[in-house]
Structures are given as structure tokens and as C-alpha cells.
C-alpha positions in Angstrom: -112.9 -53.8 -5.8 -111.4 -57.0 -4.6 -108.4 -58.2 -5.7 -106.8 -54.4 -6.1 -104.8 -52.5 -3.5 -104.5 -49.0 -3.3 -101.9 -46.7 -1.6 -102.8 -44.1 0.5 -102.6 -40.4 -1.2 -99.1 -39.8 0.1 -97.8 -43.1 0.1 -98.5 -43.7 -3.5 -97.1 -40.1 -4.3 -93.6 -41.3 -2.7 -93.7 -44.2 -4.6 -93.8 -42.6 -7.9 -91.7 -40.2 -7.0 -89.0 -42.8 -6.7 -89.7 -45.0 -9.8 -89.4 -41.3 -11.7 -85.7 -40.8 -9.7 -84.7 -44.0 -10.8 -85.0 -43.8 -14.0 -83.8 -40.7 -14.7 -80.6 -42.1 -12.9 -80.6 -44.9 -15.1 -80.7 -42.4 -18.0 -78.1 -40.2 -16.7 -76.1 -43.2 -15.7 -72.8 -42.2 -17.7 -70.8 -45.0 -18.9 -71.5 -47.4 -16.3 -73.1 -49.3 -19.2 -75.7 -52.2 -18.9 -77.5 -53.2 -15.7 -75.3 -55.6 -13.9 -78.4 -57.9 -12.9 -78.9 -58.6 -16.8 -76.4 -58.0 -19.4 -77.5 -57.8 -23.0 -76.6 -60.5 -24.8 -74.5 -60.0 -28.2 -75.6 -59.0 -31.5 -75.4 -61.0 -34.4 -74.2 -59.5 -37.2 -75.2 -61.2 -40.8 -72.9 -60.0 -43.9 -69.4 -59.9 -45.7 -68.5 -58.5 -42.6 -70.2 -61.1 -40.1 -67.4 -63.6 -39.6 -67.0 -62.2 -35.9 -63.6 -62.7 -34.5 -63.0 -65.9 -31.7 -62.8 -64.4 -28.0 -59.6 -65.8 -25.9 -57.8 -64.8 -22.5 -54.7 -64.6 -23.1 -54.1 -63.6 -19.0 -56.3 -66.7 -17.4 -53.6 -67.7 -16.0 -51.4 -64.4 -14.8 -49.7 -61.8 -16.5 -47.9 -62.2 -18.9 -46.4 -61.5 -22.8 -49.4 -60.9 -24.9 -47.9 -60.1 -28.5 -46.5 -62.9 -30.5 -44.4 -62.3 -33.8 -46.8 -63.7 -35.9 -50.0 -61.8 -35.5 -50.8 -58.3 -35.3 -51.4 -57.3 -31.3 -53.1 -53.9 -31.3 -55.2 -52.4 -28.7 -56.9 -49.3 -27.5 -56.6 -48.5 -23.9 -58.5 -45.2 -21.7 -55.4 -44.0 -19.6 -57.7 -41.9 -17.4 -56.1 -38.5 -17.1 -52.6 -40.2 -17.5 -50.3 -39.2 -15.9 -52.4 -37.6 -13.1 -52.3 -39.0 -9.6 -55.3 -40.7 -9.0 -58.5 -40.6 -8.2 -59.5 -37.3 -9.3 -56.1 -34.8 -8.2 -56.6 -32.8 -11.4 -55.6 -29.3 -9.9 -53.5 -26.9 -11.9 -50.6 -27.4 -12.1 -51.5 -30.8 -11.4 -49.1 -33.2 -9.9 -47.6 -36.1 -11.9 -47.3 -39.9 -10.8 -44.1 -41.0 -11.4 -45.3 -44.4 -10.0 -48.0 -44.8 -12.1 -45.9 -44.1 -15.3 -43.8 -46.7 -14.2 -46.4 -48.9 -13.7 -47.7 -48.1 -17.2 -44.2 -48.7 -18.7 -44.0 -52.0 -17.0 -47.3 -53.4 -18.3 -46.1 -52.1 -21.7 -43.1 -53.5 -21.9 -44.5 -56.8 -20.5 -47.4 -57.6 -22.9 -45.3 -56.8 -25.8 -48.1 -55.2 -28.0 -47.2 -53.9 -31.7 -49.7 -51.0 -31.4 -51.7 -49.3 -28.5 -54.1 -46.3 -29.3 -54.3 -44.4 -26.5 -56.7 -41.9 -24.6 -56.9 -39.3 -21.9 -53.5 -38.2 -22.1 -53.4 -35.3 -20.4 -49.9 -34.6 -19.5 -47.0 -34.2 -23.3 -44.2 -34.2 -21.0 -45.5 -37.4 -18.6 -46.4 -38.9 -22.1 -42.9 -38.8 -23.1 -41.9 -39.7 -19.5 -43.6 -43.1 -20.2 -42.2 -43.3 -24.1 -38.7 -43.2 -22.1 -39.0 -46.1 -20.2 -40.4 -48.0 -23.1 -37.3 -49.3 -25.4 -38.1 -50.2 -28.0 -41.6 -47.6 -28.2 -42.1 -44.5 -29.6 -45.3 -42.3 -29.9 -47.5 -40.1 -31.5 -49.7 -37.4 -29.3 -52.7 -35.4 -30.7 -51.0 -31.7 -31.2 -53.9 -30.3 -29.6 -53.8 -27.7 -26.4 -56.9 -26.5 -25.1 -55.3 -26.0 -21.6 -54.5 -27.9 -18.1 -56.1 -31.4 -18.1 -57.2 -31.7 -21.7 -57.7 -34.9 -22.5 -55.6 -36.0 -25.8 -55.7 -39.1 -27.8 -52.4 -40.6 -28.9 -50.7 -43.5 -30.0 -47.8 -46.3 -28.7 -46.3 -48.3 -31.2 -43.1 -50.9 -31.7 -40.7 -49.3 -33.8 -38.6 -51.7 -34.7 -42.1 -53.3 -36.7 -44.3 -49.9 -37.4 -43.4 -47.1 -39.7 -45.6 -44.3 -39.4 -46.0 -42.7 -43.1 -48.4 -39.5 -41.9 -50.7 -38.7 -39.6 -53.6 -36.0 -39.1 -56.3 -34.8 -37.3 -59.7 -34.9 -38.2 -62.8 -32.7 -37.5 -60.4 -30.9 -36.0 -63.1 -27.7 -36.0 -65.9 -29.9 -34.8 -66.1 -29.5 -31.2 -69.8 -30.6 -30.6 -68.9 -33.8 -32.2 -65.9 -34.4 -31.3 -64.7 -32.8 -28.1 -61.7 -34.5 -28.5 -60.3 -34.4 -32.4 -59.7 -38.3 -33.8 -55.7 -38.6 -35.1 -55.6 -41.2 -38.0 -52.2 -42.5 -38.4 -51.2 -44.2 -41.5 -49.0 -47.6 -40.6 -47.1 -50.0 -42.1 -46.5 -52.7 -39.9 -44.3 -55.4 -41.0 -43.1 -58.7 -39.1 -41.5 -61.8 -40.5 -40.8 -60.1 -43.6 -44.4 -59.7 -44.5 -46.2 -56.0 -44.3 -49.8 -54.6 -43.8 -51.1 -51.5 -44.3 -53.5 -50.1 -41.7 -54.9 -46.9 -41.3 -55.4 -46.7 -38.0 -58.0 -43.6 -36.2 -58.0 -43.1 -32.6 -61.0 -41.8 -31.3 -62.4 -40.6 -27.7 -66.5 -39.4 -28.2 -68.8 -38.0 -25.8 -68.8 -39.5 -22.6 -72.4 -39.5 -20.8 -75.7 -41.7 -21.1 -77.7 -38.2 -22.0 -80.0 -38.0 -24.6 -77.9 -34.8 -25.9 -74.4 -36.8 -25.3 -75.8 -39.4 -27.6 -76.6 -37.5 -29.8 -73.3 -36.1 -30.1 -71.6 -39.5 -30.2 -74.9 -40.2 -33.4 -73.2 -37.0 -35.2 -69.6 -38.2 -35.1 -69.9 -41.8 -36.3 -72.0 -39.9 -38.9 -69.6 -37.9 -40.1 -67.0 -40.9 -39.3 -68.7 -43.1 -41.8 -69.0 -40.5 -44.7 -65.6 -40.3 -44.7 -64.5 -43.8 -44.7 -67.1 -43.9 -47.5 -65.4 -41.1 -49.3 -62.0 -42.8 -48.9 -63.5 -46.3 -49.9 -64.2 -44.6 -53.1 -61.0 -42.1 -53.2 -58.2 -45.4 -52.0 -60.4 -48.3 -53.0 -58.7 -51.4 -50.7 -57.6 -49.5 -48.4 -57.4 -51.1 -44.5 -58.9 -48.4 -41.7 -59.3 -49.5 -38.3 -60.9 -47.3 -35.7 -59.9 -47.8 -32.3 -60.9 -45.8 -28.7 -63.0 -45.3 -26.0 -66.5 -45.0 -28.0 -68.3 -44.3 -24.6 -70.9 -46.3 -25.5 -71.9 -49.8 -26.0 -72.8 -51.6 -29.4 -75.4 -53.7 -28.4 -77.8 -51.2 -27.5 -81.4 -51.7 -30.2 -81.1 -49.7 -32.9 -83.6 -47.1 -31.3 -81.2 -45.7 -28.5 -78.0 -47.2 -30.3 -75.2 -44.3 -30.7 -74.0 -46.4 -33.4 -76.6 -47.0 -36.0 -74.5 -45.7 -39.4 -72.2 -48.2 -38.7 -74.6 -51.3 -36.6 -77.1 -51.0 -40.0 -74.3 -51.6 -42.6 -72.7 -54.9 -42.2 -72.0 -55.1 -45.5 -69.5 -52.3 -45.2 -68.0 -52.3 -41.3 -67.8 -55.1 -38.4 -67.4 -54.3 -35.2 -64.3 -56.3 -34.1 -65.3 -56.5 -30.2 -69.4 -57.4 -30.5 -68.5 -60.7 -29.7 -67.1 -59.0 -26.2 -70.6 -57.4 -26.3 -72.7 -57.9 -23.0 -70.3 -60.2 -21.1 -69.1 -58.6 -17.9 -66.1 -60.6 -18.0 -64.9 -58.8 -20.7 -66.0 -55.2 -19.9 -63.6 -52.8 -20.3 -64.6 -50.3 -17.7 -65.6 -52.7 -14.9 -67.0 -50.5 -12.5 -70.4 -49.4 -11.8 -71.8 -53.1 -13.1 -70.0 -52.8 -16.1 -69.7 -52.2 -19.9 -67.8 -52.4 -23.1 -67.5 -49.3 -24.0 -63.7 -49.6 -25.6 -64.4 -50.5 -29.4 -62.6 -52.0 -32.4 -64.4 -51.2 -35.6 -63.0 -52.6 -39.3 -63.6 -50.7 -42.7 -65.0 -53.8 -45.3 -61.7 -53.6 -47.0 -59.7 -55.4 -43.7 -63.0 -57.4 -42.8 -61.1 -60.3 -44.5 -57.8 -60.0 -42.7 -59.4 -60.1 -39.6 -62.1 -63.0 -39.9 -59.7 -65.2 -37.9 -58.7 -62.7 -35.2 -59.0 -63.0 -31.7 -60.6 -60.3 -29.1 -60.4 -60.2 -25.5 -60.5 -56.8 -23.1 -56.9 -57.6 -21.2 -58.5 -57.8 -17.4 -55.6 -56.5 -15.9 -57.3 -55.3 -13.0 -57.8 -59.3 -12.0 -53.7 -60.2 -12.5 -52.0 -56.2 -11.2 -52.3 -55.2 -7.5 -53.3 -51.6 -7.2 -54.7 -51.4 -10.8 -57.3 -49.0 -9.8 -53.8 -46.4 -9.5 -53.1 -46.9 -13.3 -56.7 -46.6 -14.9 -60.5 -47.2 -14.3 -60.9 -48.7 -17.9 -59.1 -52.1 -19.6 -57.0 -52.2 -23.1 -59.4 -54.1 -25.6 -57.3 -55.9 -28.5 -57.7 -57.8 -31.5 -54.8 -60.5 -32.2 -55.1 -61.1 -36.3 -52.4 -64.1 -37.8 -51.5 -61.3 -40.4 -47.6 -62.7 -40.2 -47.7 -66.2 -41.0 
């Protein structure tokens, strides 16, 4: 028996105990995302729709103006219970932070984006609060109302540039799969006298690392990609960008992946932020290690118009003091010389 060591009876029984509670925390772990002592590395992604898009920083060196006239500047960016006081005052009535719109409407204003999806907007008159002291802004909120606190998804946009021709919700009856109904708005976006069509879905899934929460986030890409099939057939050409807080990463295997309909069909879709995948510098909810769970995801039809776009998660928790008081997640964009 050399060699071996045992542990006594209760000893050992501790110690399995714990490996067993440590797992299941890692299971359960939310959306804290990958271990921070080993990030997964990117996948590569072979296809029509492989040519990922370059990663940049546009705030390396402070804040500053983000959008430029020539490219398209959109981004989707988790609120957190805007415009609640933070951390966690979500009483009803609940109280809004006037500071913390302002604070929103002066990053806004600043970075100059064309189009921001937005999520967790719990609050139509604080949402319209912030629209006020954006010139130059107007927006779109889900017209959904299940009560106090309900998270909505919504979007920003420049109006002098974006013309919103219709929007709608989707799976609007589908509450296990989407606890939160996706709004697709149908843009036209024009700068420099030259236009592009995007129809654009904002999206907030499942939240939770649960078997059962993945599963829920499984059925609505699902159902997400049989009907950007349907329209591929129904308006062959036309652009759809999905943008929102997927809850999830996209560089998971495909085993435990909550995104296998659209990871296993690169012919089809690209994942505009994979090359963001597994960097903790660009995670867009730092905390808890950090993950990417914010996602940009491209129909085959605009996989071409973006193959020279740029991606970067706006770190703005590293350039504003006090960020933690605006949100616990980062906008993700895509720049795309759409303009020139």
C-alpha cells in the first residue's frame, strides 16, 4: 500500500463534500462567465461568414467620441434596472436616480453612437427622462407592462441619421423562452448621402448558468433562427442584426453551448463579437471574473458589410469614476466603414 494515502473516514467525507459544493456553485454560477484563472480562448469560425471583425480600443486613452461619420457605430448596452438607484433599491414605487440618468445622458451624448439597443429598462417615464437630455436622440421602448421593475428592452438612436420604418415584438406569447419579448426595429440608417438597411432585434434571454436557464436560452435562439430562416426565404438580402444581453457566452463547446443553432451554421450567421470571446479585457460584465455575455450576431445577408468592422466592449468602467452607479455590464459595439 505504499505510495497511497488515505483520509481518515470523516476527513475524506468533508473533503468530498466540498469538491460536490463547488461545483454545484460553479454550475449555478449565473453570469459571472468563465473562470478568471483561465479564460477560454476564442473560437474560430470557418465559412462565408468567417471573416471575423478586427478588435480596437477606441477609449485606451480616455473618454472620448466614439462614432465617426463614416461608419456605422451601434452597440447594445445592459442598463441594469435603469433608472433605479443602485445596487439593488428596487422597492415599489421605487425611487429614480436623477444622477444616474444624467450620467447616462452624458456618456451618450459624448460617444456619439448612431444606434444603442438597450436592456433592463425598467422605468417609461426615466426612459424618456434620459431621451430628454439627449439632443439629437430619440427612442423606442418595448410596449410591454408586466408590473413594477419589469425589465424592458428598447432602443436609442440618432435621428438626424436613422429612420425607423416599423417595429414589432416577437414571441411576444412565449414567456418560457423569452421572459422578456425581442423588439425588431426595421432601420434605415443613412450618412454621407449613402443608406443601409438593417433590421435590427434587441434581445434580453434567460439570465442563470442552470441547466434549465440554458435550456431556455437553447429554445429562443431556436426559434430565433427559424425565423431569420423564414425571412431569408420570405426578403431574400435582407440585413438583420441581433443585438443584447445573450446571458451567455459563445465560446462555450458545443455540448453545454446555449448557442448551438447559430455556433453550427457558419455558413448562414457570424457572431460579430467571438473575436472579444475569452479575453477579460474585453468582458462586458466584468465582475465575478468576467464574461462576454453582450453579443452581436449577423444574418449571412450583412456578413459581407461587416467583414471589415471593428468590435471592442467600451470599458467604461476603466475611464468614468463611479461607473458601478450607472451599470454592472459594458456597451459592446461593432464599428462597420458602411459610409465611405
Amino acid at each position: 500500500m505504499a505510495g497511497k494515502i488515505r483520509l481518515p473516514r470523516q476527513p475524506r467525507f468533508v473533503a468530498v463534500a466540498l469538491l460536490l459544493a463547488l461545483g454545484l456553485l460553479v454550475w449555478i454560477g449565473g453570469c459571472t462567465g468563465p473562470s478568471p484563472l483561465k479564460p477560454k480562448p476564442p473560437v474560430v469560425v470557418e465559412g462565408p461568414c468567417g471573416a471575423l471583425p478586427a478588435v480596437f480600443n477606441p477609449l485606451e486613452f480616455g473618454l472620448t467620441q466614439v462614432g465617426t461619420d463614416t461608419t456605422l457605430d451601434l452597440a447594445t448596452w445592459n442598463l441594469e434596472f435603469f433608472p433605479l438607484r443602485l445596487p439593488g433599491d428596487y422597492e415599489c414605487p421605487h425611487p429614480v436616480d436623477s444622477n444616474r440618468v444624467t450620467a447616462t445622458a452624458d456618456l451618450i451624448n459624448l460617444m456619439r453612437l448612431d444606434v444603442i439597443a438597450v436592456e433592463e429598462i425598467s422605468d417609461p417615464a426615466g426612459f424618456q427622462n434620459l431621451l430628454d437630455l439627449c439632443p439629437g436622440y430619440e427612442g423606442i421602448l418595448a410596449a410591454q407592462d408586466r408590473g413594477c421593475n419589469f425589465q424592458r428592452v428598447g432602443l436609442i438612436y440618432r435621428s438626424d441619421q436613422v429612420a425607423v420604418r416599423s417595429t414589432r415584438l416577437l414571441f411576444e406569447g412565449n414567456t418560457r423562452a423569452f421572459p422578456r419579448a425581442p423588439l425588431q426595429a426595421d432601420l434605415r440608417i443613412t450618412s454621407n448621402g449613402i443608406s443601409y438597411d438593417l433590421n435590427l432585434i434587441v434581445i434580453h434571454l434567460k439570465a442563470s448558468g442552470s441547466f434549465s436557464s440554458r435550456e431556455r436560452r437553447r429554445e429562443a435562439t431556436a426559434l430565433l433562427r427559424t425565423y431569420l430562416d423564414d425571412q431569408a426565404v420570405s426578403s431574400p438580402g435582407a440585413n438583420f442584426l441581433i443585438a443584447g444581453d445573450w446571458n451567455d457566452t459563445s465560446d462555450d463547446p458545443p455540448s453545454s453551448s446555449s448557442f448551438p443553432r447559430f455556433l453550427d451554421d457558419p455558413e448562414n450567421y457570424e457572431f460579430l463579437t467571438q473575436p472579444l470571446a475569452g479575453q477579460r479585457a474585453f468582458a462586458s460584465h466584468p465582475f465575478g471574473g468576467g464574461s462576454l455575455i453582450d453579443l452581436l450576431l449577423v444574418n449571412r445577408a450583412a456578413c459581407e458589410d461587416f467583414d471589415t468592422a471593428r468590435v471592442t466592449t467600451l470599458r467604461l468602467d476603466g475611464v468614468v469614476d463611479g461607473y458601478d452607479n450607472i451599470s454592472d455590464h459594458m456597451p459592446v459595439m461593432v464599428q462597420a466603414p458602411l459610409f465611405k
